[in-house]
C-alpha positions in Angstrom: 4.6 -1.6 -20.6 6.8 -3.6 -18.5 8.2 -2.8 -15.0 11.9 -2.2 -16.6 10.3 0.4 -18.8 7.7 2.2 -16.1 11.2 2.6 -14.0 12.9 3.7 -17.3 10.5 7.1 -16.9 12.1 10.1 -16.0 11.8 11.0 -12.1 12.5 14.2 -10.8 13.5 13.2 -7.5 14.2 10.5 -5.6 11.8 10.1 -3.0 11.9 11.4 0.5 13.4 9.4 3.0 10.5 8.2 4.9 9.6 6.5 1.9 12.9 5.3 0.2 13.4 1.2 0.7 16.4 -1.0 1.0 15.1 -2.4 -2.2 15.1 1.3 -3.9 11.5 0.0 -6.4 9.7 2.6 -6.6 6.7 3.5 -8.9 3.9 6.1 -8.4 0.3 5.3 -8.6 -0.3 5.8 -12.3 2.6 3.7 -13.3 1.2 1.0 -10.8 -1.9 1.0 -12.5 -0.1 0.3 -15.7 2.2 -2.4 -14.4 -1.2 -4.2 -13.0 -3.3 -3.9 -15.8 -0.6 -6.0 -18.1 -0.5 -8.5 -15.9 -3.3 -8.6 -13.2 -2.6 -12.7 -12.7 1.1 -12.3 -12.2 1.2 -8.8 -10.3 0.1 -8.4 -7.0 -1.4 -5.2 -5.1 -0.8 -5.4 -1.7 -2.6 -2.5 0.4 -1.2 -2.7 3.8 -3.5 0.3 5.0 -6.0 -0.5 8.2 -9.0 -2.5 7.3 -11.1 0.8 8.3 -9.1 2.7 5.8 -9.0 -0.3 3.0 -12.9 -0.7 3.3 -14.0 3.0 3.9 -11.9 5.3 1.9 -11.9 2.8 -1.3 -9.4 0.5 -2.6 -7.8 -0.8 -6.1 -10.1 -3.3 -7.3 -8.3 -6.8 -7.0 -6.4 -5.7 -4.2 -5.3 -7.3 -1.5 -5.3 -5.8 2.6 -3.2 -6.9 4.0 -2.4 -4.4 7.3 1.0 -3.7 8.5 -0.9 -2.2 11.6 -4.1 -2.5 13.3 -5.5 0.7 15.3 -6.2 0.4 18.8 -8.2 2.1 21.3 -8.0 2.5 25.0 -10.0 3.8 27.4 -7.5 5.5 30.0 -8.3 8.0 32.7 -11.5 9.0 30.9 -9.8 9.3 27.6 -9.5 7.3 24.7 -5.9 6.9 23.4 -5.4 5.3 19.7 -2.7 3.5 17.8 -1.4 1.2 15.6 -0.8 -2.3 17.2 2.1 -3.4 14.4 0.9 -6.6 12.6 3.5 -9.5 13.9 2.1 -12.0 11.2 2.2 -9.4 8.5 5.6 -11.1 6.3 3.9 -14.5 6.6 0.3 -13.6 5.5 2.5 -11.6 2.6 4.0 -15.2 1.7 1.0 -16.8 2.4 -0.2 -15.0 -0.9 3.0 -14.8 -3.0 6.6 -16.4 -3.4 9.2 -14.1 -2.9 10.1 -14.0 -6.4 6.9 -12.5 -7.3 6.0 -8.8 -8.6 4.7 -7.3 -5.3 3.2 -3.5 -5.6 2.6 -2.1 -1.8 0.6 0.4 -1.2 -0.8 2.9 2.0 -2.2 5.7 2.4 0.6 8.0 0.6 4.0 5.9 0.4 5.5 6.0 4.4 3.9 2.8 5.7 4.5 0.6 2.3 8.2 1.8 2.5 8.1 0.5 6.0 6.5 -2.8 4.4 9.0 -3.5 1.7 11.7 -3.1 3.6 10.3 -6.4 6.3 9.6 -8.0 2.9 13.3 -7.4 1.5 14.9 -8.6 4.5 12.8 -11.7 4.3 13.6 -12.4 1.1 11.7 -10.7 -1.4 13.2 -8.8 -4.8 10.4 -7.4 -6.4 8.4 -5.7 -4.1 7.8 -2.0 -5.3 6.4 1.2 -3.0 4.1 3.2 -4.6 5.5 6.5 -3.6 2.2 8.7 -3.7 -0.2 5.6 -2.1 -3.6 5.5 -2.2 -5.0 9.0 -1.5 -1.9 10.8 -2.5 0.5 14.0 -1.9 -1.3 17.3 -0.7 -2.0 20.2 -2.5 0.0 23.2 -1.3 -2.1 26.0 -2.2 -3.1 28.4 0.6 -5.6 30.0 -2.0 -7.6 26.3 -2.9 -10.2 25.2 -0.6 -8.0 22.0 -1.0 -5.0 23.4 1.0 -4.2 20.5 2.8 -6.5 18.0 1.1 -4.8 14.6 -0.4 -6.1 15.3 -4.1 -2.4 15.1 -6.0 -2.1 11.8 -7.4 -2.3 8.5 -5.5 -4.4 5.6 -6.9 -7.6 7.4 -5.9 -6.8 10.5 -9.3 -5.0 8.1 -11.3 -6.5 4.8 -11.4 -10.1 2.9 -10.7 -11.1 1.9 -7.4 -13.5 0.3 -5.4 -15.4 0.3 -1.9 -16.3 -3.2 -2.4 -15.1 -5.7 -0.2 -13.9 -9.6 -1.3 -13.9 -11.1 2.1 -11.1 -13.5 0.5 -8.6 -10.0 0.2 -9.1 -8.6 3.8 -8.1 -9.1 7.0 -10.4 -7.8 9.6 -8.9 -8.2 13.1 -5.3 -8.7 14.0 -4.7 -13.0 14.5 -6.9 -14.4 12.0 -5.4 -15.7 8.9 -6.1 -16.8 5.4 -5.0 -19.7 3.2 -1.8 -19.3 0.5 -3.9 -18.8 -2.8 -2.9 -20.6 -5.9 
């Protein structure tokens, strides 16, 4: 199936501003998973999740991490203060790996951050990057009664698709300032 025809499916709803995109490409996990496995040369998976997150909570196999944020910690007062420490090189490590032209699928943790993503990518020049609206771990379930209340267990890459906790050394980024060569 191709990317015309996953975006062909039915929706019920756009999705919620925090992760709509100037581009307005938008696929959930599942369909992500489809797209990818019919072309897994000419489709990229871009996970722009904290290295922490890409290596300890899992990943798709094959993709790549490339953060739009690192975390940071400070030691103020006694008390350590974290935060993301925004990723100034993250467009060009993006188009280190792929032309603008190219099928781009960006993914976080549930679909806030990749929006974020797409939308430095569109107005650098990109036209097929697509948010995957339910990320990696997915929506969570709203059931008071469910010892999941709260849990990220509704779709999202980690109930639709295979993943990994393997790390390619080649895919990952592991502190902010280092770089890797375009890939062919």
């Amino acid at each position: 199936m191709n990317i015309q025809q996953q975006q062909a499916a039915p929706t019920k709803q756009h999705p919620p501003k925090n992760k709509q995109t100037s581009l307005g490409l938008y696929v959930n996990a599942a369909q992500a998973y489809e797209i990818w496995k019919s072309d897994p040369d000419g489709v990229r998976i871009i996970d722009v999740r904290t290295p922490e997150e890409y290596g300890f909570i899992g990943h798709p196999d094959g993709a790549w991490n490339i953060p739009l944020a690192f975390v940071t910690y400070r030691r103020k007062n006694n008390i350590t203060e974290y935060g993301p420490n925004w990723n100034p090189q993250f467009v060009a490590e993006v188009k280190s790996l792929a032309d603008p032209t190219e099928t781009l699928l960006v993914m976080c943790r549930s679909g806030d951050r990749s929006a974020m993503a797409v939308n430095l990518l569109a107005a650098d020049g990109f036209k097929n990057a697509y948010t995957i609206t339910d990320g990696f771990e997915g929506d969570k379930v709203d059931d008071p009664g469910s010892v999941f209340h709260g849990k990220r267990m509704r779709n999202g890459w980690k109930n639709s698709a295979p993943w990994v906790y393997t790390i390619d050394p080649e895919k990952i980024i592991l502190e902010e300032g280092a770089s890797r060569q375009r890939v062919p």
